[in-house]
N, C-alpha and C positions, 0 to 999 in steps of 0.2 A: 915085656908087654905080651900082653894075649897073642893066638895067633889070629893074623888076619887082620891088625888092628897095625894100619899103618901110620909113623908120626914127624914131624913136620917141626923146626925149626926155623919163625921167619921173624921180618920185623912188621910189627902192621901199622908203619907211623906213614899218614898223607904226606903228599909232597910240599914240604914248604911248612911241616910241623915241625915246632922248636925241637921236640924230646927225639930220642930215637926209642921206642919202645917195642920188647921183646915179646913174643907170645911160642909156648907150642902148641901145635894141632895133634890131637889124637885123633885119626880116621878111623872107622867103623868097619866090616869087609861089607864090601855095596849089597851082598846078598842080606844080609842080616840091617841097612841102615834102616831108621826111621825120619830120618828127613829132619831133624832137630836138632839145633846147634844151643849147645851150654859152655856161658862164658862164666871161667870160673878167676874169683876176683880171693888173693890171700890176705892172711892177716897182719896186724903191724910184726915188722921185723923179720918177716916172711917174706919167702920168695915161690915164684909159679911152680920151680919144680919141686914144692914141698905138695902138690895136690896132684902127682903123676900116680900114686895110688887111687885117687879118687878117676884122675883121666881114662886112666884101665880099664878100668871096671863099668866107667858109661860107654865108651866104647866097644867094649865087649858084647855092650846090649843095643847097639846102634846106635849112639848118639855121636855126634862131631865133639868134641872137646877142646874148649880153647881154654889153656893157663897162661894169662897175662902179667905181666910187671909193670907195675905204678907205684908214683914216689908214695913214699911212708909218710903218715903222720908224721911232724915234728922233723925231717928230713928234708935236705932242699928239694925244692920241686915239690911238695909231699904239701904245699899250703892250696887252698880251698881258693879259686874250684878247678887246681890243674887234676886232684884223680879222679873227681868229677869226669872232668872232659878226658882222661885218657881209657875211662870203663868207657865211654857212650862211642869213641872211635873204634872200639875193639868189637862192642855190635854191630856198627857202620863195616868194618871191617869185613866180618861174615855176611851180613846181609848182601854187600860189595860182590863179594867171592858165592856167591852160593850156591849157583852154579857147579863151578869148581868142588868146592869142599860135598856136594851134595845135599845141601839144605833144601830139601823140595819142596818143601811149605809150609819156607820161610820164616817160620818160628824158631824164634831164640827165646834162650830162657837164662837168667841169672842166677850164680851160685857164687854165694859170699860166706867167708869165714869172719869173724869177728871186726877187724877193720873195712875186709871187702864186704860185710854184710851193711855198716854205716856207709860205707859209698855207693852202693850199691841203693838201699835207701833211699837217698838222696839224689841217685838216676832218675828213681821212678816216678818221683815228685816234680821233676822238670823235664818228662819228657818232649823231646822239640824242642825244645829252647835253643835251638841255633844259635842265636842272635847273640844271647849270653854266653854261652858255652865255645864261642866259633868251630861249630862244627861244620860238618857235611848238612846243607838243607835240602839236598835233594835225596837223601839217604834215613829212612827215619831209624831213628834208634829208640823207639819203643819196647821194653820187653815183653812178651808174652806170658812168662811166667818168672815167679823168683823163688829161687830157695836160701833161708838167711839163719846162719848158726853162727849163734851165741854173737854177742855184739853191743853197742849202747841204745837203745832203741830208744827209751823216754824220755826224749828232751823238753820235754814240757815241765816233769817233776825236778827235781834239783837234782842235779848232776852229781855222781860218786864222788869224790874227795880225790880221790886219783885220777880220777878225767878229767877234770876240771882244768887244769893246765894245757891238757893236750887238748881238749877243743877251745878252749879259750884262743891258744894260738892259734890250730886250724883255723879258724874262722876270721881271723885277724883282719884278713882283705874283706872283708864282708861286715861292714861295722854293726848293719843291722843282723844277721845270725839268723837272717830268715830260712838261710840253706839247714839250720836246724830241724825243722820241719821233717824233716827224710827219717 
């Protein structure tokens, strides 16, 4: 890691949440932060520390970086809307900490790779929704900004031939598919 860039191993799951879910923090050196936290979300069959080059490097230029772990498509745990709701607590997480991590204002910003860019997606289309999601309602998980590479974006047109199964299932629990939307 850069120098100056200190990182963080924790788990960021509320008390009384089913999953245990793992995140690393890349810290910024305070002289250099910008006060901006990027949750970074990987893609199917990926894991968070496949984006510790990418953590580096925002780091490097003062951003907090968080690489989170949530189920996979098609994976147990990985059906629709648990990585939904395990992106929106990993916001909740740093907004939580901000303090701490030095997010000074308060902006967080989403970064998805192909799967994490479809869930990700489909954050932004429900933000708040507490209610559905059982999150934190006193905690907004709104994101400020999003960065989304490569991913299924059109679900409005007819789905690829090779997606088709894996959001067919994803969606499973959600018979209307409205979470397509994202």
């Amino acid at each position: 890691s850069p120098s100056g860039v200190t990182i963080i191993d924790t788990t960021y799951t509320p008390p009384g949440y089913p999953d245990s879910l793992r995140a690393t923090i890349f810290l910024p050196d305070p002289a250099t932060a910008k006060g901006v936290g990027i949750v970074l979300a990987h893609g199917l069959t990926a894991t968070r520390l496949g984006h510790k080059v990418w953590c580096d490097t925002l780091a490097a230029r003062g951003y907090v970086a968080m690489t989170i772990d949530f189920p996979d498509i098609g994976k147990p745990g990985g059906l629709y809307p648990m990585p939904v709701r395990n992106v929106k607590t990993a916001v909740q997480f740093l907004r939580r900490n901000a303090d701490r991590f030095g997010i000074r204002n308060g902006r967080v910003v989403a970064w998805g790779q192909s799967q994490g860019s479809l869930i990700w997606g489909q954050t932004i289309t429900w933000d708040n929704d507490h209610g559905y999601f059982n999150t934190d309602s006193t905690i907004n998980d709104h994101l400020d900004a999003a960065i989304l590479l490569y991913g299924i974006y059109d679900m409005y047109g007819p789905v690829p031939a090779w997606a088709s199964p894996i959001i067919t299932t994803y969606f499973s629990q959600d018979p209307s598919l409205r979470g397509t939307k994202g």
